[in-house]
C-alpha positions in Angstrom: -36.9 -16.6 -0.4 -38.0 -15.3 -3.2 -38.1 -11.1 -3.6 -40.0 -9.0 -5.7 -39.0 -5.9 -6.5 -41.6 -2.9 -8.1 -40.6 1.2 -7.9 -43.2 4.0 -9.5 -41.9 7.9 -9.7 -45.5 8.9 -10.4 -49.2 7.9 -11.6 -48.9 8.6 -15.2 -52.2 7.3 -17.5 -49.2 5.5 -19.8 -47.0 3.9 -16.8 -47.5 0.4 -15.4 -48.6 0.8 -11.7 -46.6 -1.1 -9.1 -49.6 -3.4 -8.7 -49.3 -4.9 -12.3 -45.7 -4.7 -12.2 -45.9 -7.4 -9.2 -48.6 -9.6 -10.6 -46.7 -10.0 -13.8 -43.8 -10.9 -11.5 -45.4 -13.0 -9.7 -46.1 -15.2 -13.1 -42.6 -15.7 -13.2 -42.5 -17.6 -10.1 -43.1 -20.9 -9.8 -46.6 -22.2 -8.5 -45.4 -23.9 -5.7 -43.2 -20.8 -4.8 -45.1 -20.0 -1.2 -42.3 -17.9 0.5 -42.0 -14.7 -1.5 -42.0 -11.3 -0.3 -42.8 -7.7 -2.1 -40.7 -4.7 -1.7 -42.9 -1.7 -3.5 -41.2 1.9 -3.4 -44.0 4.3 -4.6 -42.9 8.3 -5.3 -39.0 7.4 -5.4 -36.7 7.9 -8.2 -34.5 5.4 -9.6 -31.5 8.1 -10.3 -29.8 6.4 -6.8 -30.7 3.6 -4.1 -32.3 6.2 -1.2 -35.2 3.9 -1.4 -36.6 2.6 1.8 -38.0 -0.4 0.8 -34.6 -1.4 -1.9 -32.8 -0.9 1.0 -34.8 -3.3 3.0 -34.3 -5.3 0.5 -30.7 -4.7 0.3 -30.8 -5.5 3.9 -32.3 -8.5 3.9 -30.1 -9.8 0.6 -26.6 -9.1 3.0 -28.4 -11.3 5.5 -28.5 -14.2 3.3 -32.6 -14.3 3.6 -32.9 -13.9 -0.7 -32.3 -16.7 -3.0 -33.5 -14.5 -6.1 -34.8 -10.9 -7.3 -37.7 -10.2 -9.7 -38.0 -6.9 -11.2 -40.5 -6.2 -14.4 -37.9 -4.2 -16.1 -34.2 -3.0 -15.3 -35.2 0.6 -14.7 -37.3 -0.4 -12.0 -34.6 -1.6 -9.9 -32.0 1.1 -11.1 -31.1 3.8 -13.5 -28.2 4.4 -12.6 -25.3 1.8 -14.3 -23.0 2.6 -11.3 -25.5 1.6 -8.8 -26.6 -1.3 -10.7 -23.4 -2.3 -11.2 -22.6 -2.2 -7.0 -25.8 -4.1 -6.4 -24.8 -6.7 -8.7 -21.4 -7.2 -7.1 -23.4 -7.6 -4.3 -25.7 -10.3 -5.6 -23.2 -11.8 -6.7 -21.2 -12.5 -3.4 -24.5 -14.0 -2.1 -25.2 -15.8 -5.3 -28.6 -14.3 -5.4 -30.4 -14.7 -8.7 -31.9 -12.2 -10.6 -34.5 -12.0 -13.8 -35.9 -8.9 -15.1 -39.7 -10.2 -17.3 -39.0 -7.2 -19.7 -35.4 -7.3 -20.8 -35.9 -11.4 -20.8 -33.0 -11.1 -18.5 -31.9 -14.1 -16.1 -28.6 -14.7 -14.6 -29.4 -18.3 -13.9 -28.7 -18.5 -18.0 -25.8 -18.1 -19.9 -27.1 -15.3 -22.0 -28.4 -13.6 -18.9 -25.2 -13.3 -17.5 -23.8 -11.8 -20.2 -25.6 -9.1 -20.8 -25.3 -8.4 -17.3 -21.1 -8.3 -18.0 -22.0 -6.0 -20.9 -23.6 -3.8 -18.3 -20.5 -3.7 -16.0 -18.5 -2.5 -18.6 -20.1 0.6 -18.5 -20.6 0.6 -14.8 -17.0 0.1 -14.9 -16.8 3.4 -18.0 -19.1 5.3 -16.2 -16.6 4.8 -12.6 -13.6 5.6 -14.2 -15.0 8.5 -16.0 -16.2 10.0 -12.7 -12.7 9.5 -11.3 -10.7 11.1 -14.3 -13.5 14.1 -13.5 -12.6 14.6 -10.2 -8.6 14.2 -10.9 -9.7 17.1 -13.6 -11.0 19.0 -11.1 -8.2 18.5 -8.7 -5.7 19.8 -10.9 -7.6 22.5 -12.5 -8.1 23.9 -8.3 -4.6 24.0 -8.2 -3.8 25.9 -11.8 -6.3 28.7 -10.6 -4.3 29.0 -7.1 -6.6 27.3 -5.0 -6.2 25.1 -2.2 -7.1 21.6 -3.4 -8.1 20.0 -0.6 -6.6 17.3 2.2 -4.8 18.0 5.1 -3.3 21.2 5.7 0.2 21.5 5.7 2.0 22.3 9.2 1.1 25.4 10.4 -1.5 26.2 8.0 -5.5 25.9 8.3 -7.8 25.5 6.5 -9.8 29.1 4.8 -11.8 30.8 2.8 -11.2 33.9 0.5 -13.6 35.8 -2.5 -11.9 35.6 -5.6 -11.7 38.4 -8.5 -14.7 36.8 -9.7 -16.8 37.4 -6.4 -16.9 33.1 -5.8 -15.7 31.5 -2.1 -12.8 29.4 -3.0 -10.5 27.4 -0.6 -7.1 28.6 0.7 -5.0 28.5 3.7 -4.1 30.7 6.5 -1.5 30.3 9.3 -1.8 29.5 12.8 0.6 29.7 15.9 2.7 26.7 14.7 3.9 28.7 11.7 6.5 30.4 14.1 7.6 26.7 14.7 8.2 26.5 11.2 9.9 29.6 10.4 12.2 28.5 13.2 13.3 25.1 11.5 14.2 27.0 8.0 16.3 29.6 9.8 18.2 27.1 11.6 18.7 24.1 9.0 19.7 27.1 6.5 22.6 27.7 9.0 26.0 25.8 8.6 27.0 22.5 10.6 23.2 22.1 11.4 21.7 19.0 10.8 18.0 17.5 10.4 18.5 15.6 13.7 19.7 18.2 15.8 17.0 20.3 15.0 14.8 17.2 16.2 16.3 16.4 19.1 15.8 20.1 20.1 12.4 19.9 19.6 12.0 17.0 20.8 13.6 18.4 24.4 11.3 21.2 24.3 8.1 19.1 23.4 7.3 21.0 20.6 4.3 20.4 19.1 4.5 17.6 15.8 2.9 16.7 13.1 1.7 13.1 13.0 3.8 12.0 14.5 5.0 11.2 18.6 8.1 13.1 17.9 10.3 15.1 16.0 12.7 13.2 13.5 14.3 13.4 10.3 11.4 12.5 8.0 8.8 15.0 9.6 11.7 17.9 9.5 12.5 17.1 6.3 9.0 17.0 4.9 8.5 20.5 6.2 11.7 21.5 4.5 10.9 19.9 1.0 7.4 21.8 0.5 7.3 25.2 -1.1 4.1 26.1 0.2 6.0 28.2 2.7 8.3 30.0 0.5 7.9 33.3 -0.8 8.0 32.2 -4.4 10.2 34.2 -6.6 11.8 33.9 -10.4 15.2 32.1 -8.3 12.2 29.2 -7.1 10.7 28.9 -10.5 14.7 28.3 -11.8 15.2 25.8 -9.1 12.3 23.5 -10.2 13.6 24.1 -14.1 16.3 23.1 -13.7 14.8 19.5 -11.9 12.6 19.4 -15.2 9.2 19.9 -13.5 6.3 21.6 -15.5 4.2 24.7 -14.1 1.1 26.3 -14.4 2.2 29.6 -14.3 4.5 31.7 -15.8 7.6 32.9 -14.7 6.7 36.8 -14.7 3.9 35.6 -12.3 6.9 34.9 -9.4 6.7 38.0 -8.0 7.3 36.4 -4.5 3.7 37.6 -3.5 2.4 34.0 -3.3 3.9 30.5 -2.3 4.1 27.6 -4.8 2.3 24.1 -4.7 4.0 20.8 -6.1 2.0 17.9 -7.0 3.2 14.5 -8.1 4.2 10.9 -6.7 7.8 10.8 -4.2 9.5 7.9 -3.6 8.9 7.1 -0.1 12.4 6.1 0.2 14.8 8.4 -0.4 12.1 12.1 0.1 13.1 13.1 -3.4 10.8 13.3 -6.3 10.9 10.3 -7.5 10.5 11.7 -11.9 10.2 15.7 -11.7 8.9 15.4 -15.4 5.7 14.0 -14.0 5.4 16.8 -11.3 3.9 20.2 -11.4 4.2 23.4 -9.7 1.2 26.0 -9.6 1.2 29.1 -7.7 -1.3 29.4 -4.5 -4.1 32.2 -3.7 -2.2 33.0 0.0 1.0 34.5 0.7 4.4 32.6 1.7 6.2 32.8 4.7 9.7 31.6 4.3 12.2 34.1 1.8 13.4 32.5 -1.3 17.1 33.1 -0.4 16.7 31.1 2.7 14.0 28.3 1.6 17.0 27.8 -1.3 19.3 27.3 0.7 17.8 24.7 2.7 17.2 22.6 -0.8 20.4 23.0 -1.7 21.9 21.8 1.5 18.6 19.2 1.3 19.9 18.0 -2.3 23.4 17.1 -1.2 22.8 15.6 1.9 24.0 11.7 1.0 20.6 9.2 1.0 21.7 6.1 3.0 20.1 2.9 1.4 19.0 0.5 3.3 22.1 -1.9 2.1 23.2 -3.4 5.1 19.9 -3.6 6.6 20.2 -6.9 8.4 23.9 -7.1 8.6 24.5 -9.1 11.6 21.0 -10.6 12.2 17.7 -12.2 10.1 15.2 -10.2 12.8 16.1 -7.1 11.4 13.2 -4.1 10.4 11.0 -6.7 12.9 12.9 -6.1 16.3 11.4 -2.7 18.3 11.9 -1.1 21.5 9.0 -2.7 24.1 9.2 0.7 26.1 8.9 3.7 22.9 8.2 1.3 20.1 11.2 2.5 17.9 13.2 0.2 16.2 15.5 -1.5 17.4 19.5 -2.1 15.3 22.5 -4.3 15.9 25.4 -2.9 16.9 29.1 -4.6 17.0 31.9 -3.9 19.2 34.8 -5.9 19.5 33.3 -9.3 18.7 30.4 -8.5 20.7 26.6 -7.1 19.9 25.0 -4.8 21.2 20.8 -3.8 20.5 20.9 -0.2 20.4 17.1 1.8 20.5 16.7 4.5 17.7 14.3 6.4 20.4 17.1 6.7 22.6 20.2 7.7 20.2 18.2 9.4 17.4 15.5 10.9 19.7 16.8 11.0 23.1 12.9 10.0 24.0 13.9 6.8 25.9 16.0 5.5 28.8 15.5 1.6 27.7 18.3 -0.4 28.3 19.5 -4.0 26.9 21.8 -5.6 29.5 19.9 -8.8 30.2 19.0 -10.1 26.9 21.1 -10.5 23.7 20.6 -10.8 20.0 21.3 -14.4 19.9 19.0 -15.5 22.8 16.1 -13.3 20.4 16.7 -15.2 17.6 17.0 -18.3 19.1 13.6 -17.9 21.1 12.1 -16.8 17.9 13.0 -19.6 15.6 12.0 -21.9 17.9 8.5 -19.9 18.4 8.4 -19.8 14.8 8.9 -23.5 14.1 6.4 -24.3 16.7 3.4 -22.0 14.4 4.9 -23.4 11.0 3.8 -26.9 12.6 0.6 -26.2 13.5 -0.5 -24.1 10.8 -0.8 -27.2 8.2 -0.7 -30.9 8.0 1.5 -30.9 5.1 4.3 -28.7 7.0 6.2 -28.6 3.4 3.5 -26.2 2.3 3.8 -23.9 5.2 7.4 -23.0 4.0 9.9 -22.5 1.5 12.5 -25.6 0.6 15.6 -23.8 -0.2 17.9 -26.4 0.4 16.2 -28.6 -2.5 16.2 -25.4 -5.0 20.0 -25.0 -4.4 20.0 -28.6 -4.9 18.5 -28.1 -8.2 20.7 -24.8 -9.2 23.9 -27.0 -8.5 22.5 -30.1 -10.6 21.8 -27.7 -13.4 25.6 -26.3 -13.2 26.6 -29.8 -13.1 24.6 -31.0 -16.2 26.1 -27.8 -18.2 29.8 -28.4 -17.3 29.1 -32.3 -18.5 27.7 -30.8 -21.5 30.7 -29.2 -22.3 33.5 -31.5 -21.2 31.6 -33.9 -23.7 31.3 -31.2 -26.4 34.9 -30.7 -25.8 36.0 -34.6 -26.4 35.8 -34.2 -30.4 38.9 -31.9 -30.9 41.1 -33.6 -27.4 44.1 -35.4 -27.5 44.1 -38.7 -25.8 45.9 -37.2 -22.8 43.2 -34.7 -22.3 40.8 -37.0 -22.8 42.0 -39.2 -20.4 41.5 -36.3 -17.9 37.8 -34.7 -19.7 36.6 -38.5 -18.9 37.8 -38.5 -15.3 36.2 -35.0 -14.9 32.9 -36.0 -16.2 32.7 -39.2 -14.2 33.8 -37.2 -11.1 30.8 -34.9 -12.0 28.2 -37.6 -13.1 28.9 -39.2 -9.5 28.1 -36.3 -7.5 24.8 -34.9 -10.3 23.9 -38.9 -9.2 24.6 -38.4 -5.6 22.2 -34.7 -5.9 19.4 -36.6 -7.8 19.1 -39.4 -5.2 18.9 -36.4 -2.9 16.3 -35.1 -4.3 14.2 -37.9 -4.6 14.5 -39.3 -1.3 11.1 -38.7 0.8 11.9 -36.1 4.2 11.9 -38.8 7.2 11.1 -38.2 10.7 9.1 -36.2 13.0 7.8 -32.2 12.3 9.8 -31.6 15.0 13.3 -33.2 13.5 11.7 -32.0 10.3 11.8 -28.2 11.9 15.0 -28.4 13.7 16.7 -28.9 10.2 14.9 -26.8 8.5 15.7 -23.5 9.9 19.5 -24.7 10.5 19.8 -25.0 6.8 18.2 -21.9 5.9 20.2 -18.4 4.6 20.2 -15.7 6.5 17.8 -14.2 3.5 15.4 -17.3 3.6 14.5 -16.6 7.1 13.7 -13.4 6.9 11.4 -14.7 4.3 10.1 -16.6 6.6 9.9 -14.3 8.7 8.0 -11.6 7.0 5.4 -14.5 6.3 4.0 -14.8 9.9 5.1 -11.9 12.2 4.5 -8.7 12.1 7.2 -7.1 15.3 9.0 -8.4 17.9 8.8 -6.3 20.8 12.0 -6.6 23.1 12.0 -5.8 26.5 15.0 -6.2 29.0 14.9 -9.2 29.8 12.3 -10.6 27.6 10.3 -10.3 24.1 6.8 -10.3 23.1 5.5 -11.3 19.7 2.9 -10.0 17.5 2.0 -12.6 14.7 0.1 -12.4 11.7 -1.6 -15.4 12.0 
């Protein structure tokens, strides 16, 4: 179908009417053209798309009933780049032509689709432009003390206060669960007192969390780290200094009347900022509620705590980061003990929030059950099964042909300055090595035999403990583990 597309503001004695905008359209289409339909939006301004008849035809484009758009000129259809530019991303997906009579303009041409990529450079100009605004704006919120915006921290809500200059500007004020939060400070600045067992007492209470089902080390931690509950004071402002972090304010300003707001990417990882340099710290428009002595020294203890790597993550088995509790959903780790392993449930040591129990089903019976699930998708998720997974037998064949090409290389280089006893034994060496670079080559060459089925049983016997979990990652997302048996969740 073929759509026609006119849009008038006003009657003005100089503007083309919508009527004359559609016949001259029309004169574009071709004679025998009977199925075409006229979208006319009369009063509406082109500054945005609240048009009801462009949206119908927007409508009707998403349902694939539009082969191509006709517009007399480009302002008809938009004047705004940005919303030209989202239309035509949209046209696009539906390979929907479109021609405007004025600007000679016709994506079924060469030319025509040009000038409509010139056009989504701007559109692109224009977007970024609006985002490095509102990033403006963002920051210069914080400089002047104000809230920002997003969720409020824990214990806080969202407010409203008049500023010296008479304007309603956002803040925060605290609610009940501040208490919570003064209490956690208090205790983690005590000695011997760690972020777990200040979880696993709230936990045992059922203290109220924040987004999360439970207390843990992260969420304590997080509350810990953020200096929008301190009392911020010239001993805060030296603390970040000394991290190199930048700040909007001076230090004669931390009077310890306000609290302090940081802003800047963290590494996920290890809860520390990840470059200081790239952070800064502005002072807020509401009052702290933590003293600096004590929000100190719950960095400090913070700081020196030792951040465990993730290192021997998967020591004793492939399923690793994929294996989780069926009753609380926590992970689930591997635990030896005198030649023997054990699935221990973070929920239950770390959280003391479940009572599951691993007697019937072991480690080895998961994997086992899970390879052979896996090797049963792998088959039936292609024809060509070598496509479905990696080979890494063949590239360690290859790695070990190149090592034996380079030690040929130089036993040979090595012949022009031997003796005839050592070259009696730099020949043997290289013929012993030319045998088995022949033996990997033939190897290589020889086309994989047999069934998917003998094809799979091999496979995943000759794979590292690394190239599974490759595998692995590729097609399931958990595995969760009951007592005496397992459910998994794929991702295909």
């Amino acid at each position: 179908m073929i759509a026609i597309y006119a849009r008038q503001s006003i009657d003005k004695a100089d503007s083309i009417s919508i009527e004359t905008q559609i016949e001259l359209c029309k004169r574009e289409c071709d004679p025998s053209a009977a199925d075409i339909k006229i979208y006319a939006d009369k009063g509406f301004s082109g500054k945005n798309t609240n048009r009801p008849q462009f949206e119908e035809l927007m409508k009707d484009i998403n349902d694939g009933l539009v082969d191509k758009v006709i517009v007399y000129r480009l302002d008809r259809f938009s004047r705004s780049i940005a919303d030209f530019g989202q239309a035509w991303e949209n046209l696009q997906k539906r390979n929907v032509e479109f021609i405007s009579i004025n600007e000679k303009f016709d994506t079924s041409t060469p030319m025509g689709r040009a000038m409509l990529h010139i056009i989504m450079v701007f559109a692109q100009l224009e977007r970024e432009t609006i985002a490095e605004r509102v990033k403006d704006n963002y920051y210069s919120r914080i400089k002047q003390g104000n809230w920002p915006g997003g969720p409020a921290p824990f214990g806080f809500d969202h407010a409203h206060i008049i500023n010296e200059n008479g304007r309603k500007v956002p803040t925060l004020k605290t609610n009940k669960n501040i208490e919570l939060v003064k209490r956690i400070f208090y205790k983690y600045a005590e000695n011997n007192v760690s972020l777990g067992m200040i979880a696993r007492s709230l936990n045992e209470e059922k203290a109220p969390c924040i987004k999360r089902k439970v207390w843990d080390n992260v969420a304590i931690s997080r509350i810990l780290r953020n200096p929008v509950y301190v009392k911020a004071t010239a001993d805060v402002y030296n603390y970040y200094k000394d991290k190199g972090v930048s700040f909007s304010n001076f230090i004669d300003q931390y009077t310890g009347e306000t609290s302090a707001h940081i802003v800047g990417k963290r590494s996920a990882s290890d809860r520390r900022y990840s470059d200081p340099g790239n952070h800064v710290v502005s002072l807020t428009n509401f009052p702290g509620v933590i003293p600096a002595d004590i929000w100190l020294k719950c960095q400090y203890k913070l700081d020196n705590n030792r951040q465990i790597k993730n290192t021997g993550k998967g020591k004793y088995t492939w399923l690793s980061g994929y294996i989780k509790c069926g009753k609380c959903g926590y992970a689930l780790s591997v635990r030896k003990y005198k030649n023997r392993f054990y699935l221990n449930c973070s929920g239950r040591t770390n959280l003391h929030i479940c009572d599951a129990g691993f007697c019937k089903i072991g480690i080895e019976q998961i994997e086992e059950a899970v390879q052979k699930e896996l090797a049963n998708v792998i088959a039936e998720c292609s024809a060509d099964i070598n496509k479905c997974i990696p080979k890494p037998s063949e590239n360690r064949q290859k790695i070990e042909l190149l090592k034996i090409e380079q030690k040929i290389e130089k036993l040979i280089a090595s012949l022009a300055e031997a003796s005839e006893v050592s070259m009696a034994y730099i020949n043997k060496e290289v013929e012993k090595l030319d045998m088995k670079r022949k033996e990997l080559l033939k190897s290589l060459d020889s086309p994989r035999h047999g069934s998917h089925k003998e094809y799979r049983d091999v496979i995943f016997h000759q794979l590292s403990f690394e190239e599974k979990k490759l595998v692995l990652s590729q097609f399931i997302d958990k595995i969760l583990v009951y007592d005496d048996w397992i459910e998994i969740e794929w991702k295909v």
